[in-house]
Every structure is written in C-alpha cells, then in structure tokens.
N, C-alpha and C positions, 0 to 999 in steps of 0.2 A: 504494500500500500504506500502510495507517495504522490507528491506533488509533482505535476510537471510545468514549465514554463518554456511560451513561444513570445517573442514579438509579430510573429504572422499571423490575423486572423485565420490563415485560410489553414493553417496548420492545428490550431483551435477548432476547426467546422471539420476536418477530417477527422480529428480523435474527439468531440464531443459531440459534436454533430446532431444525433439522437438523444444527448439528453439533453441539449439545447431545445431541440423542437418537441420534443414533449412535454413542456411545460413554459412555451414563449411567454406568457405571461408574470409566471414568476421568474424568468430569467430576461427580464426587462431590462436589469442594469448593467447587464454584461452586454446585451444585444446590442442596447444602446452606445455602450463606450466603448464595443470591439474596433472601430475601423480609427480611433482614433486615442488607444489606449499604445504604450509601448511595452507592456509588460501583459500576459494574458496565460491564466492555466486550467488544469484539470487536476482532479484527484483520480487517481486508478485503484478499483478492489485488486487483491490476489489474484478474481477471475478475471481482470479486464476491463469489467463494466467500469464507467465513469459515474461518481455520486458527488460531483462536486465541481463548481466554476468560477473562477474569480477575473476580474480586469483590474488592473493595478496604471489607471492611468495618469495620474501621477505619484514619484517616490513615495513610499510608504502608507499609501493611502488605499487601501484594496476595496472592492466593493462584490461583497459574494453574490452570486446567482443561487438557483437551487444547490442546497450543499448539506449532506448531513453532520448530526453535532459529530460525530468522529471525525468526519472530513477537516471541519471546521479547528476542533482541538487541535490538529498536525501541524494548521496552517503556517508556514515558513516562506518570505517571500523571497526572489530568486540569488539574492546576495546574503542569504542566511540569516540577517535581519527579521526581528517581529514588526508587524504594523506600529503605526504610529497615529494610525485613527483606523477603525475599522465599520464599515456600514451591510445591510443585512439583513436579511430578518434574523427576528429577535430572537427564536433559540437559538440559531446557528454564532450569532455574536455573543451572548450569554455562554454559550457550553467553551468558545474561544478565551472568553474571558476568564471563567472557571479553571479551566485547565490549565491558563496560562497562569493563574497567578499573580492578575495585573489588576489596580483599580482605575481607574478615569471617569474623567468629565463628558455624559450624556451631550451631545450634540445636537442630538434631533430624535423622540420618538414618533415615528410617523406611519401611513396606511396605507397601501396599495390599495386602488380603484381599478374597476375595469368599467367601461361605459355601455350599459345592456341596451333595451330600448332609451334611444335621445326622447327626453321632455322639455320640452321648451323653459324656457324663465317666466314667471306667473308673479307678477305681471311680468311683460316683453319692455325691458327699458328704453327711454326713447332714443331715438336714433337706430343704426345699422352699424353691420359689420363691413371691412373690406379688408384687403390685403395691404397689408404694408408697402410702400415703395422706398425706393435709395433716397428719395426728398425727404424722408423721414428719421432717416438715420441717426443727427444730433439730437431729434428726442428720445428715439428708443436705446441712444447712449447714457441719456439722463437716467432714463426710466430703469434702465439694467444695473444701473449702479446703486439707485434707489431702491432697486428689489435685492440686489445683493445685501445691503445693509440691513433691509428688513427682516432677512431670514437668519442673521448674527455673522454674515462673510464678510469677509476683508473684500472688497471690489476692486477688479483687475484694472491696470490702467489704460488698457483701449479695450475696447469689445468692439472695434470695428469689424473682423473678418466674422467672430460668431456671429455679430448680427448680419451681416452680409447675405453668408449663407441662408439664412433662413429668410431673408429676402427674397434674394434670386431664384430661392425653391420653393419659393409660395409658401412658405412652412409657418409665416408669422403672420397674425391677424389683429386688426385695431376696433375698437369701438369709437364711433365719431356721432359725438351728437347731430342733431341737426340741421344746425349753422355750420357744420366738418371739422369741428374740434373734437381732436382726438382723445380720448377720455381713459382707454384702459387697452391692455391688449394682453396676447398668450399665442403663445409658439407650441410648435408640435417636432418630435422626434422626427427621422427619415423613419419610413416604416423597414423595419429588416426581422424576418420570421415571422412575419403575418401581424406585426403587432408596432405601436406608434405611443409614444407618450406623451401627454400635456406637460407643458414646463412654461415658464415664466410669466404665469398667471400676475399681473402686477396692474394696482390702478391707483395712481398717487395720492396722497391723502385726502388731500382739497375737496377731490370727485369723486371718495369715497360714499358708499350708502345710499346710490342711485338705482345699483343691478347691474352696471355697466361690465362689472366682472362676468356676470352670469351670463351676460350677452355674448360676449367674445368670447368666454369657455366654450357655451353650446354651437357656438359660431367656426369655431376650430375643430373640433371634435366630430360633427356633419361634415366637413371637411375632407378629414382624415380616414373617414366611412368609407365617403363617396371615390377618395382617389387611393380605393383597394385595401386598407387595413381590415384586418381580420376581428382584432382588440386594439380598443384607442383605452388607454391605461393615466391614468395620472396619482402622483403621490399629496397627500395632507399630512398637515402638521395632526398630533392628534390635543396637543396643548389649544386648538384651536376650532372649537365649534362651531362657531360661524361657518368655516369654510369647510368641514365636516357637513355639514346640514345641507349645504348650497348644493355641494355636487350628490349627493343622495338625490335630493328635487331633482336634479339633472338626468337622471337616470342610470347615476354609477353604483356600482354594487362594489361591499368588501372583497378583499383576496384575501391579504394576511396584511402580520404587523410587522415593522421594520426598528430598527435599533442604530442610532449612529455615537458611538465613542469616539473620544480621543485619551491618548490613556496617561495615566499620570505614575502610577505604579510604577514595582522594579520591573527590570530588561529580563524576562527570563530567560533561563542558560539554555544552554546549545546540548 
C-alpha cells in the first residue's frame, strides 16, 4: 500500500481513472485542480485497486478527493514532507489528523452541493443575468479580491489571467440591475468528468440583500446544465446559513461534509 505521485494529469486518469469516475462528484476537487495542479496522486491497495486521490496544487497544500481514512493516515507528500494545511472531507482529514499527531487551526468547515432540479429565486431579483466581458475586468479584479478577503484569504496581487479565463470561456456571469449596473456575479469550473462547480459567488456589501446572488447563482448553474454538465456542484460555508438556505431554495441537494486545516502541531516523524 502506498502513495504514488505524477505531475501528468494524464498519468493520474491512467492509474485512477475509474475511481475518479465513479464518484465525479465527490472527487470534484481533484477534477477540478488536475490540469493545473503540479503535484497529483493515488493511493494503491496490495490488490491494485486505487482508494485514494489527492492534487497538491500548491506546496504543501493537498486537497483529497475520495480517499479512505487508511488512505488518508499514510498521506506523505512527494518530498516526504506532511501537509501544511490539508482540505477534504471530514473523516478522511480527521483520521489524517488523528494519526498524524498534529493539532491546527480549522480553516473552513464546509458542504458539498450538487444542483438537482434548478428553482428559480422567489422572488426573481430585478434585473438579469449576462456574461461577463474583458470591459469588465477592473471590476471583477475589485470584486475577486473582495471575495478573497471575505472568505479569510490573503488576495493574490493580479487575478488578471484567472479572471481572463473565465471570461473568454463564458465561465463567469454578472447580475446587472436595470439601469446595467452590475450588482453580483459567480463563475463556474470547466466541466471535466461530467461535473462543473460554482465558485466565486460574490456581491459587494453595498448591494447586498436584494437576491442579486441568487440570480446569478441560478443564472450560472442553467448554464452549466445546458453546455453539457452532468453535476453542477458548489461548496458552502457551513458557519453560514444564509447561504446554506439560499442554495437548498435553488434546488441543491447535500453530498457530504468537508474539513479545511492548517496545522499548528508537531512535524510528525518519518
């Protein structure tokens, strides 16, 4: 039984392949961070089978897909080094923790969503949804940096090409009132393994408590449906009800729960 590590996705989709697509869903965070992670593994039983996936896209930062708690115990990342924050769901981070010996500071407990039947927002906020353009860019740099801080992250100092990308691939969506002031927006993953996640759900405080979120949630996520996703998936805080309740209305159902450490405890031995 052991870890193995590739920087090749495609070397990941040969030896995981199958447990990857058995559960796209739950291995959302791997799917999502393979094309642009440089560190990426598997765990192998005795017999072969894979019970275990991790993307490690930046140093010591690993983030597990489906993984079992033994998987999870071994975890050693490819410089023989332990994490230095680890995200997950919650047993497979807990039995990591347990094992290892390490205590830390909670990050983030949060919930995998999958979006079943879309419901609209009730009421329908005024205004409409549209696509983001590159003329939009110096706000959705405000706004990204905004949303960074909100969620407790240090904000990177350009987010030009991230937002780029999700420009030029239709990936990101605005809410503009009526008069075209643009009020909130949320971006979607590329879809890879049948499955797409909502991310940067953000609506600056000002224009908060309109619905404008709710609009460009269900706005992106029909979306995401429509151009072939299998599972449009989004994560919540679970410290946060609000936005717990919101996407329920919306028509997202639970998966599981999730766990993000950073760890404070000793280095345990090798």
């Amino acid at each position: 039984m052991s870890w193995h590590f590739t920087s090749d996705p495609a070397v990941l989709r040969a030896a995981a392949g199958p447990h990857l697509a058995a559960d796209p869903v739950r291995n959302t965070a791997v799917l999502t961070l393979m094309e642009s992670s440089p560190r990426l593994g598997w765990w192998t039983e005795p017999d072969g089978r894979v019970t275990g996936v991790v993307a490690v896209p930046r140093p010591g930062l690993p983030s597990l897909g489906v993984t079992t708690e033994a998987a999870a115990r071994a975890l050693v990342l490819p410089d023989g080094t332990p994490p230095r924050e680890l995200r997950g769901e919650t047993a497979a981070v807990e039995a990591y923790r347990e094992a290892a010996g390490r205590t830390g500071t909670v990050l983030a407990r949060t919930r995998l969503f999958r979006l079943g039947e879309p419901v609209p927002p009730d009421p329908v906020p005024h205004g409409r949804a549209r696509l983001a353009t590159a003329a939009d860019l110096p706000l959705l740099r405000d706004w990204t940096t905004g949303f960074a801080r909100a969620i407790g992250e240090e904000p990177e100092d350009d987010y030009t090409g991230f937002l780029t990308a999700r420009v030029t691939e239709a990936r990101l969506h605005l809410w503009e009132t009526p008069d075209g002031r643009p009020v909130s927006m949320a971006a979607v993953s590329r879809t890879v393994g049948g499955q797409a996640r909502v991310h940067l759900v953000y609506t600056p405080p000002a224009d908060r408590g309109h619905g404008y979120a709710a609009g460009v949630t269900d706005a992106v996520g029909r979306a995401a449906l429509d151009a072939g996703a299998a599972h449009v998936l989004l994560f919540t805080d679970l410290a946060n009800p609000t936005s717990n309740a919101l996407y329920r209305r919306l028509g997202y159902r639970p998966v599981t729960d999730h766990l993000g450490i950073r760890f404070t405890g000793p280095t345990p031995r090798p």
